[in-house]
N, C-alpha and C positions, 0 to 999 in steps of 0.2 A: 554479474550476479544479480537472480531478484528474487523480492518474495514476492507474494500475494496476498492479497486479503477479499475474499469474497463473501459480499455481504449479505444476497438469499441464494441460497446453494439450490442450484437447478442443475438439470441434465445439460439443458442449453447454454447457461453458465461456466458450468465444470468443462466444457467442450471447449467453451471459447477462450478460458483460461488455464487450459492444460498447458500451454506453453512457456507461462509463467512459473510453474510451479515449483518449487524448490525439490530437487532432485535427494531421495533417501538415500541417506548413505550412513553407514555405520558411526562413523561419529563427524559430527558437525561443526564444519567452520568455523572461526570466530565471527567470519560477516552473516553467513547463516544464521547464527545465534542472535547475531545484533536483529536481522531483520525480522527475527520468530519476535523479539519486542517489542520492536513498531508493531507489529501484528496484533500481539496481546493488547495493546493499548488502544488501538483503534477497534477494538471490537469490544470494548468498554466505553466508546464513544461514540462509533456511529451505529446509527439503529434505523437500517433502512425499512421503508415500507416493502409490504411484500411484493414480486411482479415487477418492480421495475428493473431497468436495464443494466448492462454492465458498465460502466465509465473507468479509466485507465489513465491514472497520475504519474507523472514522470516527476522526481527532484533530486535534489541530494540535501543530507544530513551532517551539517555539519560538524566537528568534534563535540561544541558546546551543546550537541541537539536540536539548536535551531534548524529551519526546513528553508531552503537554497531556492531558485528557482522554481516553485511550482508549475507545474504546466499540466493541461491539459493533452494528453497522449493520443486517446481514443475516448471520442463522445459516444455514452449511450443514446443518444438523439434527443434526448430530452433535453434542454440547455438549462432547464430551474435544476433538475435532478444531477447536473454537470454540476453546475455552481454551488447545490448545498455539500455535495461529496466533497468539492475545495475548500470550500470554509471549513468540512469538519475535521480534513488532513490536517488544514493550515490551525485550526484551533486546539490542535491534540499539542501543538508541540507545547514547549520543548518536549524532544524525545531523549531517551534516554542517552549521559553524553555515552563517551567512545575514545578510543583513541588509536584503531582499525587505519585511516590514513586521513586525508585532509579533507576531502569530502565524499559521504558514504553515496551512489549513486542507489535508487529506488525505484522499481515501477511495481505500481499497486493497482488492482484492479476491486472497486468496489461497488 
């Protein structure tokens, strides 16, 4: 399962991250739910400039909210604009806890 989070909405954006995208469905998950919060919160936190590229985090979340692993998935080419996307995933947390399974896995595209 994953969400997204896209952080200047472009045609070229939406295209490259339609894969990601959480599938509608009448009623929604609990993990769906979980990750529409990381969402809400990182878009309270990150504030990208306009024009730049898409960058693509991979972790997992642990019960307590802490963030697992971070990695780098997919580089926008830019590697300062890679780096400040990680510090702002890695600085949002804790995320909201859970109790979904032992660690929630995540790819976020921002």
């Amino acid at each position: 399962m994953s969400g997204e989070f896209l952080a200047s909405p472009s045609r070229k954006n939406n295209r490259r991250l339609e894969s990601f995208r959480m599938r509608n469905v009448r009623e929604k998950t609990p993990l769906q739910l979980y990750h529409q919060s990381v969402v809400k919160k990182m878009k309270k936190i990150w504030k990208p400039q306009p024009g730049k590229r898409v960058v693509i985090l991979r972790c997992s979340i642990l019960p307590d909210g802490s963030v697992l692993d971070l990695q780098l998935d997919s580089s926008s080419g830019d590697p300062e604009y890679d780096q400040l996307a990680m510090r702002a995933f890695a600085g949002a947390a804790p995320f909201p806890s859970h109790e979904l399974m032992d660690k929630v896995p995540l790819l976020y595209g921002m």
